[in-house]
N, C-alpha and C positions, 0 to 999 in steps of 0.2 A: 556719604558718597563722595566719589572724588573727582574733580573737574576736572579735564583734559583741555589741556590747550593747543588746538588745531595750528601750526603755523606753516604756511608754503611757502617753501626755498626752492629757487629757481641758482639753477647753477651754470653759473657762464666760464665757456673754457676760454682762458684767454692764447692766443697766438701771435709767436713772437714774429714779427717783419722780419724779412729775410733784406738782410744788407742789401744796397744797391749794388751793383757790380762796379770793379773799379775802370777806369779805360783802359789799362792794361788787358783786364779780365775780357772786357769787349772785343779789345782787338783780337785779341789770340781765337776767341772763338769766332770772327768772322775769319780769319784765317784759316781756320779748321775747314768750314762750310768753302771758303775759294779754293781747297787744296782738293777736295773733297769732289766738286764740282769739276775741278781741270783733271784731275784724276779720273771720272767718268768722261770726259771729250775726250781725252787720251787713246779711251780703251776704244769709242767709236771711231775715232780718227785709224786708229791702228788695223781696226776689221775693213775698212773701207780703202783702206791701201793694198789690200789684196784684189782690187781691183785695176789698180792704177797701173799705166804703163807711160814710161816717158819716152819720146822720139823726138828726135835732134830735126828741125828743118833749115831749108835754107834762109838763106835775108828773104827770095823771093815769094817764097811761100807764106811766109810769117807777115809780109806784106799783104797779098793776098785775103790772108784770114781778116789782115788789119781791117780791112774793104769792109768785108761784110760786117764786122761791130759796126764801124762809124755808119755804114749806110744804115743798121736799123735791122738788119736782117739777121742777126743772133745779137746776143746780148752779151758772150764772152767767148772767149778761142774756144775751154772746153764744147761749149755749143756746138760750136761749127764744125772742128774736128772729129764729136763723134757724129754728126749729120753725117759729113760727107766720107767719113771711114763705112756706115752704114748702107751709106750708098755705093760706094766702091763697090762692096762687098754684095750686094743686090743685083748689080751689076752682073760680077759675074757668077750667080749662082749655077750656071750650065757647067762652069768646072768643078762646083763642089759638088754636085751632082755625080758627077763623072767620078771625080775624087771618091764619095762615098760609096761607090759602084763598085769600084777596085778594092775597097780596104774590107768589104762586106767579103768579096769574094779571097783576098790573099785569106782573111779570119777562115773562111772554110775550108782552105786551102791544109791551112795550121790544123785545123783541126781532122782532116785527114789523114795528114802527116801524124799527128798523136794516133789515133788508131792503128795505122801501118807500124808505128814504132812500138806501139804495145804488144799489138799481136806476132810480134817478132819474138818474143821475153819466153 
C-alpha cells in the first residue's frame, strides 16, 4: 500500500506598489481638476449673463444707491437696483396693462388681416 502525503499550500499573490507620484506628476493633475472646475464656472457664468444688462448712471445716482449699502438697507448695488427697477416697474403696472391691451388687440387685428388676405388668393 502506498502513503500519500497530504501537504497544504497556501498561495499568496504578491502586488507590486505602485510608485509614488512625482510632484511634477501632482501638479499637473491638480491643474487638470483647476482647469476642469474654472471650465464649469465658465460655462455658468456665461448662462447667467443672459441675464445681465448694464446701465450707465449718473455721479448722482450711484451716490444714491451708495446710501442705501452703507445705511444697512441692501447689502450691494445689484440689490438695490433690481428692488427699485422692480419697483419702478410695480408702479406703473396700469400702463402695461394698457400696453398689453393694445398688443392683444393689434395680434387680432393681424390676424384678421391674414384671413382677408387669404381669402383673397
Amino acid at each position: 500500500m502506498s502513503e500519500e502525503n497530504v501537504v497544504d499550500v497556501e498561495v499568496v499573490e504578491t502586488v507590486e506598489a505602485e510608485p509614488e507620484p512625482s510632484p511634477f506628476d501632482v501638479v499637473i493633475d491638480e491643474a487638470a481638476k483647476l482647469f476642469e472646475s474654472l471650465g464649469k464656472a465658465i460655462v455658468a457664468t456665461a448662462q447667467d449673463v443672459t441675464n445681465l444688462i448694464v446701465v450707465p448712471v449718473d455721479k448722482q445716482t450711484r451716490e444714491k444707491i451708495d446710501m442705501l449699502i452703507e445705511t444697512g438697507a441692501a447689502t450691494n448695488r445689484r440689490e438695490v437696483v433690481v428692488s427699485m427697477l422692480k419697483e419702478g416697474l410695480q408702479d406703473r403696472e396700469d400702463v402695461f396693462a394698457k400696453i398689453e391691451r393694445t398688443r392683444d388687440q393689434i395680434a387680432a387685428l393681424k390676424q384678421q388681416l391674414r384671413a382677408v388676405a387669404g381669402g383673397q388668393s
